[in-house]
C-alpha positions as CSV (number, residue, x, y, z in Angstrom):
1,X,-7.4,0.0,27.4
2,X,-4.8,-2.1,26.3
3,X,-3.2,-3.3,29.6
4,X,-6.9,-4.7,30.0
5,X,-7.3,-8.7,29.1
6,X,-11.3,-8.8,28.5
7,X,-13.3,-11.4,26.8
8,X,-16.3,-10.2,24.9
9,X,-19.6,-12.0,23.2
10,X,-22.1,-10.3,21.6
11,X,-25.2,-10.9,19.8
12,X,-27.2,-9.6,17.0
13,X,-30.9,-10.5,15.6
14,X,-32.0,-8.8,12.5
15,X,-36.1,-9.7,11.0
16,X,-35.5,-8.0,7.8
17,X,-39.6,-7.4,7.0
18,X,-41.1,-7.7,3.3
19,X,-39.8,-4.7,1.1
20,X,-37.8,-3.8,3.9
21,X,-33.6,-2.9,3.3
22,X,-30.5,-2.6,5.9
23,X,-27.4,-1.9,5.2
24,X,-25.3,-2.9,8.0
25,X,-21.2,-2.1,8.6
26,X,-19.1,-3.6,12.0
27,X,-15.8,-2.5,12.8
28,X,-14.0,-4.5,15.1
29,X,-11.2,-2.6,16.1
30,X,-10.7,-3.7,19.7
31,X,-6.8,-4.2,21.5
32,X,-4.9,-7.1,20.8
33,X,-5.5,-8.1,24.5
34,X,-8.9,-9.2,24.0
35,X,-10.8,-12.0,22.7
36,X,-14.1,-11.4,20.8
37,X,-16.7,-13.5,19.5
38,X,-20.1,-11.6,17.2
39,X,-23.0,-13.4,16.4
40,X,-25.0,-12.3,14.0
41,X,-28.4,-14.0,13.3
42,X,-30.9,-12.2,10.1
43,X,-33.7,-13.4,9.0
44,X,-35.3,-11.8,5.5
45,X,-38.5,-12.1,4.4
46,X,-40.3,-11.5,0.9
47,X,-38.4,-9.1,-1.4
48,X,-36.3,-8.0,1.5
49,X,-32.1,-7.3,1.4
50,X,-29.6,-7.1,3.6
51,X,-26.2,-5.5,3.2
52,X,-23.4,-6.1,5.4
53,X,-19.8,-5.4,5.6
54,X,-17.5,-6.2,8.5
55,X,-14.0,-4.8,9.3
56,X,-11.9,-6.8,11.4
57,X,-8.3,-6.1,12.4
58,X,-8.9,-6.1,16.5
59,X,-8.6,-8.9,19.2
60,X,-6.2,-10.9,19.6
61,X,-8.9,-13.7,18.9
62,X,-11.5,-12.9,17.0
63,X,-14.4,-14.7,15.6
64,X,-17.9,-13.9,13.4
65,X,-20.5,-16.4,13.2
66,X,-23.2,-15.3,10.8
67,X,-26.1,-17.1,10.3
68,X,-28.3,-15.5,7.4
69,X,-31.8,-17.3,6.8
70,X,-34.0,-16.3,3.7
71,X,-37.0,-17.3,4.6
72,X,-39.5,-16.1,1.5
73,X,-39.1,-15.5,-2.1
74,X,-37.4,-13.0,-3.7
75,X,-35.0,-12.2,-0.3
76,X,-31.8,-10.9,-1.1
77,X,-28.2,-10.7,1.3
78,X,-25.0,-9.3,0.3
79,X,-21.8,-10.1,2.9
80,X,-18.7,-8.5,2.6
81,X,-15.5,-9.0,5.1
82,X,-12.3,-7.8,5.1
83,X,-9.8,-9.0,8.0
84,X,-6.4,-7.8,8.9
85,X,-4.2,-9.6,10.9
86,X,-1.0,-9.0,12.4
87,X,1.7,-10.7,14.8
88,X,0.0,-13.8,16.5
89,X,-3.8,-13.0,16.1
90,X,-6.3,-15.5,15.1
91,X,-9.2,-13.6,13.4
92,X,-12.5,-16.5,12.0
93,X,-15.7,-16.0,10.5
94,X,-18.0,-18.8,10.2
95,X,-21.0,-18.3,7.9
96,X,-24.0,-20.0,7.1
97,X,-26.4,-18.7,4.3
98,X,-29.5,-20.9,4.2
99,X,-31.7,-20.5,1.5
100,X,-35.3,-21.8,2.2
101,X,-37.1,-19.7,-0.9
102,X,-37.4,-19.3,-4.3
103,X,-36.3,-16.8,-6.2
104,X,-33.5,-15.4,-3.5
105,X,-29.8,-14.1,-4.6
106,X,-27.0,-14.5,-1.5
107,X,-23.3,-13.4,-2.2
108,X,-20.5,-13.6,-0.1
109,X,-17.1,-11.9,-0.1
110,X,-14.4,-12.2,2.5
111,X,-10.7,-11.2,2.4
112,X,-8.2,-11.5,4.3
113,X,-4.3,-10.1,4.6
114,X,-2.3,-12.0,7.3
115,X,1.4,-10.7,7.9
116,X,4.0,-11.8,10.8
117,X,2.8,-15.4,12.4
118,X,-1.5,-14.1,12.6
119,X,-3.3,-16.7,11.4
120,X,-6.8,-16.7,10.1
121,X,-10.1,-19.0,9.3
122,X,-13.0,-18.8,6.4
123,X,-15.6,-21.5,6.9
124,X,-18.0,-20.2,5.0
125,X,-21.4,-23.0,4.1
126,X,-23.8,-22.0,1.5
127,X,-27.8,-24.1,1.9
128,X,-30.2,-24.8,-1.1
129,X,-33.2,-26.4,0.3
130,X,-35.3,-28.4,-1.8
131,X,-37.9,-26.0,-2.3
132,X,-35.7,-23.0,-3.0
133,X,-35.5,-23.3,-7.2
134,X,-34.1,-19.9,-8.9
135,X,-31.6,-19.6,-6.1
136,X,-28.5,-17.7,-7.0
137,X,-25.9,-17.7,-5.1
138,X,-22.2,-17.1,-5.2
139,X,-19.1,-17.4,-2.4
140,X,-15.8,-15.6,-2.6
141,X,-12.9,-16.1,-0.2
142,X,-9.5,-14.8,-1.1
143,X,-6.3,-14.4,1.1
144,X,-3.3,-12.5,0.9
145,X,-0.2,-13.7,2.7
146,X,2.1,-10.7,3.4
147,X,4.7,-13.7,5.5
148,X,6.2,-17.1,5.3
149,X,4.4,-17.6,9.0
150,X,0.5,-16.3,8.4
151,X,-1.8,-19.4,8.1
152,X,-4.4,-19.2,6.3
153,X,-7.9,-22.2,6.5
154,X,-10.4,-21.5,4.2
155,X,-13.7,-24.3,3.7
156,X,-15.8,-23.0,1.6
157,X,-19.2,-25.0,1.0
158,X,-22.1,-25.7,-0.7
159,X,-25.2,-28.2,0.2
160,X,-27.5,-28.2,-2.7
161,X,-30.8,-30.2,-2.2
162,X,-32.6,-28.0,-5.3
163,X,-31.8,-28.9,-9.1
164,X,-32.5,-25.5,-10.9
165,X,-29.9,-22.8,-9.2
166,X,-27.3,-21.2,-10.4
167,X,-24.6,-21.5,-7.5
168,X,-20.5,-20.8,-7.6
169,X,-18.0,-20.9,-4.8
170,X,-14.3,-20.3,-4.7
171,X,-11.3,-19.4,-2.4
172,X,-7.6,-18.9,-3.2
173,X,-4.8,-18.0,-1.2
174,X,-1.1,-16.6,-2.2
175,X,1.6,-14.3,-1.7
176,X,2.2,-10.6,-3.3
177,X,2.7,-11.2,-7.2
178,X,6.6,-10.9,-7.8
179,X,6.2,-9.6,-11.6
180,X,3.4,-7.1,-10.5
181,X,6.0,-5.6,-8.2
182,X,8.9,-5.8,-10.6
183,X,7.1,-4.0,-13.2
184,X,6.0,-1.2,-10.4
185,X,9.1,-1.7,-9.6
186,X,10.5,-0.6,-13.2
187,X,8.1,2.5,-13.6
188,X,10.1,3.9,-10.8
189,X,8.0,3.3,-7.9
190,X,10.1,2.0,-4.8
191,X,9.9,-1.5,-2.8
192,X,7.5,0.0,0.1
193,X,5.2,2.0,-2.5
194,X,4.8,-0.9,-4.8
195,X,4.1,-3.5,-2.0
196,X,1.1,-0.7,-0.5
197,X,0.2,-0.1,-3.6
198,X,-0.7,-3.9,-4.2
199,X,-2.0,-4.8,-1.0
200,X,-4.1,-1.5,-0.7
201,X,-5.7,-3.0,-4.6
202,X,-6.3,-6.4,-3.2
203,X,-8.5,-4.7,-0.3
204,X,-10.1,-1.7,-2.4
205,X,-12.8,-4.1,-3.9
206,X,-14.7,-4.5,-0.8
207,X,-14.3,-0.8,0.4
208,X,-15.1,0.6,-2.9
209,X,-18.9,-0.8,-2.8
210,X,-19.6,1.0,1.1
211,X,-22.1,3.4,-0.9
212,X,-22.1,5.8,2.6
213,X,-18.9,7.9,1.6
214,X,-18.0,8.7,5.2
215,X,-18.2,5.2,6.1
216,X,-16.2,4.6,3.6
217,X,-13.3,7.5,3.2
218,X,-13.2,6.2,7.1
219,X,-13.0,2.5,6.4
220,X,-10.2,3.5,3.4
221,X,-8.0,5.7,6.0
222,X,-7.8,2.7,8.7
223,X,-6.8,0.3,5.7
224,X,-4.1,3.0,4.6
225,X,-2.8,3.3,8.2
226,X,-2.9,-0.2,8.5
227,X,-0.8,-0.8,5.7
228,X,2.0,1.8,6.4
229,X,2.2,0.3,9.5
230,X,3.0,-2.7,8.1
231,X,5.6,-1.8,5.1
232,X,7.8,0.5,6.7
233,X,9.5,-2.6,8.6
């Protein structure tokens, strides 16, 4: 319960066969009195994909390391986060894609909204070995600051050892766009719809490519509750 300070590490190994496909969700929805660290080790093999989208807005510290390893052409991974973050938690995901293949896609896309004083990292690393030519991949981190006191640390990275790739990073971190919400604002809408409205667009991205629709309608109903939580301050 919540009176109950626990610490919790867990561990996950995925060996994602050839022609094989897992589409794996986490929700980390634990009290705010314990700490939590995931590991999450997969390793794909030819023409193989793996899906994954995480939830986090438990634990008063919590931290993801994923480690994704595509080990034989063609492989394909796909990881989506979204972290929310209030009062004085501390929620991290540390990720390393290592591409060892030809011929493999990798994509990453982690959000994160951080109100009161939370504070949050993305380290995310991206690995193009010399023998992995055709390699596509792409990194995505973007942050939403819903108060002067969230902190936000994002490092993303990319080693490239291979010449012919096509390979894009990018992060960028900011507040709730003032015009946006003026013209909401202007169409009648009032302070708290307009700023729920915006955050609950910022988030809708990631939810909106869970292809299991209960996962999902569930996934989009915790957001929602998160967020009314949060504007009717």
């Amino acid at each position: 319960g919540d009176a109950t300070s626990t610490f919790q590490n867990s561990s996950l190994f995925f060996s994602i066969a050839e022609d094989s496909h897992l589409d794996h969700i986490r929700i980390q929805s634990n009290p705010v009195s314990t700490q939590y660290v995931a590991n999450l080790n997969v390793s794909l093999y030819r023409n193989s994909q793996y899906n994954f989208f995480q939830l986090s807005q438990g634990s008063g510290l919590g931290r993801s390391n994923i480690r994704v390893n595509l080990k034989e052409e063609g492989s394909q991974c796909t990881l989506n986060g979204l972290s929310l973050s209030v009062g004085n938690q501390h929620l991290d995901n540390n990720i390393l894609v290592d591409h060892f293949a030809p011929n493999c896609t990798s994509s990453q896309n982690f959000k994160s909204i951080l109100d009161e004083s939370s504070s949050g990292v993305f380290n995310g690393k991206v690995t193009v070995r010399k023998d992995a030519q055709k390699t596509d991949a792409e990194q995505t981190n973007k942050n939403l600051l819903l108060s002067k006191k969230a902190v936000m640390n994002s490092n993303p990275q990319m080693e490239i050892y291979a010449d012919d790739v096509r390979c894009a990073h990018g992060s960028s971190t900011g507040e709730l766009d003032k015009d946006a919400l003026f013209y909401l604002r202007s169409r009648g809408l009032d302070a708290i719809t307009a700023k729920s409205l915006m955050i609950r667009g910022f988030a809708m991205e990631l939810l909106g490519s869970i292809k299991h629709k209960g996962i999902k309608n569930y996934l989009i109903k915790a957001l929602d509750t998160w967020i009314m939580e949060k504007t009717k301050k």
